[in-house]
N, C-alpha and C positions, 0 to 999 in steps of 0.2 A: 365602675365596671372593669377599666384595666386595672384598678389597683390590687382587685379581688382575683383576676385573673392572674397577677404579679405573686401573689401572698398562696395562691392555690398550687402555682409550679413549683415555686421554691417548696412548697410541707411537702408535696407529690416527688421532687427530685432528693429533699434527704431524706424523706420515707426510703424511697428505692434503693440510694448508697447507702443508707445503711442497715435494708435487710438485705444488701447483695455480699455486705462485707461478710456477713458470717453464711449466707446462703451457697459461699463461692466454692462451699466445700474447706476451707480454712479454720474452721471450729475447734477453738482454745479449749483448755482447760479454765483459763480465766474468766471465758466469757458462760462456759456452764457454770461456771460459780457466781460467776452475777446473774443468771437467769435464776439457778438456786434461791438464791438469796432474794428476787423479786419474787417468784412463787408464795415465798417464806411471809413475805413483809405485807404481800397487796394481798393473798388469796385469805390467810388469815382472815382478814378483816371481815368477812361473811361467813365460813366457816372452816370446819378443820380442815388439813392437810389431805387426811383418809380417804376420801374422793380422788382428786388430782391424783395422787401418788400409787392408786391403785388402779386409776382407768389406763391402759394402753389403747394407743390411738394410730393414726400414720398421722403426717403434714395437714392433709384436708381434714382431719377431724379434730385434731389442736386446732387450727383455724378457728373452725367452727364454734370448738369450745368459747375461746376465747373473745368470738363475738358474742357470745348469749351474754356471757360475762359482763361484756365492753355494753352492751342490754341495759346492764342493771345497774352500772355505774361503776366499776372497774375497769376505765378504760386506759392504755398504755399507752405513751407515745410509741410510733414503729419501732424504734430500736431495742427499747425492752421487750418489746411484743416479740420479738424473732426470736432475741436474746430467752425466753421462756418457751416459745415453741422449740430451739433447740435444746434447752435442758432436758422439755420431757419426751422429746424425740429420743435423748440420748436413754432416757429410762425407761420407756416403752422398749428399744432395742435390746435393753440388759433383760428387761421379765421375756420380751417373746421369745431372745435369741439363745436366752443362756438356760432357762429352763427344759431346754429340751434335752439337757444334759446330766442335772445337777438341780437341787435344791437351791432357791435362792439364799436360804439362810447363810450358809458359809461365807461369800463373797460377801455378803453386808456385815458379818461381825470382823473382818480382817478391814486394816487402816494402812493403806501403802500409798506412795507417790506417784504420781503422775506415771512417769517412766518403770517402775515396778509394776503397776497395773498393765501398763501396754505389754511386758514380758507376758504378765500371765495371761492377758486374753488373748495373745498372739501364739502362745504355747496350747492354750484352750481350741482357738480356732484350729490348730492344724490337724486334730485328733478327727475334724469332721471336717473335708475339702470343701470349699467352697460355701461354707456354711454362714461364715461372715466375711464383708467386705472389709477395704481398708478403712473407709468411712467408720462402718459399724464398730470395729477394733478400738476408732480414735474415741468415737461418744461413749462406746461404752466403757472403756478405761478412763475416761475425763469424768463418768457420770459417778464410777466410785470412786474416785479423786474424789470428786466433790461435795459426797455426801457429807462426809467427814465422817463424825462417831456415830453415827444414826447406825444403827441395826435394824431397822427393818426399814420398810420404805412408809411407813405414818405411825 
């Protein structure tokens, strides 16, 4: 009973650390690239992309998702599970925030770096005040960082 008790804090305490590492508001370009890249490897495996990549969602609805998922046998340890809740955070925010401007196509056929993308959605942002935060700026320059060559989003 304590040993169960022993083995259930420690999963519960690096569960916690490490979805607070990228919860903290510190969200890489590298770690959208690895949630990419788990989207890519685990969601396959049942089916295409086209779903995922077209549903926008907020936090409680990735959640969600990803318990029906976690359901059926797709299940993540916490780390990638965040790591994927914030990639498609960051892609939800480029369809809801950037279409209200602009076609998504343009921004998905252009391939720029990390710091290029931040000029252009920071030059983007100021056309509409307040329209996106500094948060939203960072995921969604990091979410087309990340796409790579992809043109559309499935």
């Amino acid at each position: 009973m304590k040993r169960t008790a022993i083995v259930v804090s420690v999963v519960l305490a690096v569960g916690f650390l490490a979805a607070n590492v990228v919860k903290s508001g510190t969200v890489t370009f590298e770690q959208l690239k690895q949630g990419k890249a788990i989207v890519e490897d685990t969601c396959i495996e049942c089916h295409d992309l086209e779903w995922p990549m077209t549903k926008v969602a907020d936090r409680a609805g990735w959640e969600e998702t990803l318990t029906k998922m976690a359901n059926t046998g797709a299940v993540l340890d916490p780390a990638d599970r965040e790591l994927v809740i914030e990639y498609m955070l960051a892609k939800s925010a480029f369809q809801t925030k950037c279409v209200l401007c602009h076609s998504l196509e343009r921004p998905l056929e252009k391939n720029k770096q990390f710091q290029e993308w931040m000029v252009t959605v920071q030059r983007m942002s100021s056309k509409k005040a307040r329209h996106l935060t500094d948060d939203d700026i960072k995921a969604i320059a990091g979410f087309l960082t990340a796409k790579g060559a992809w043109t559309r989003l499935y």
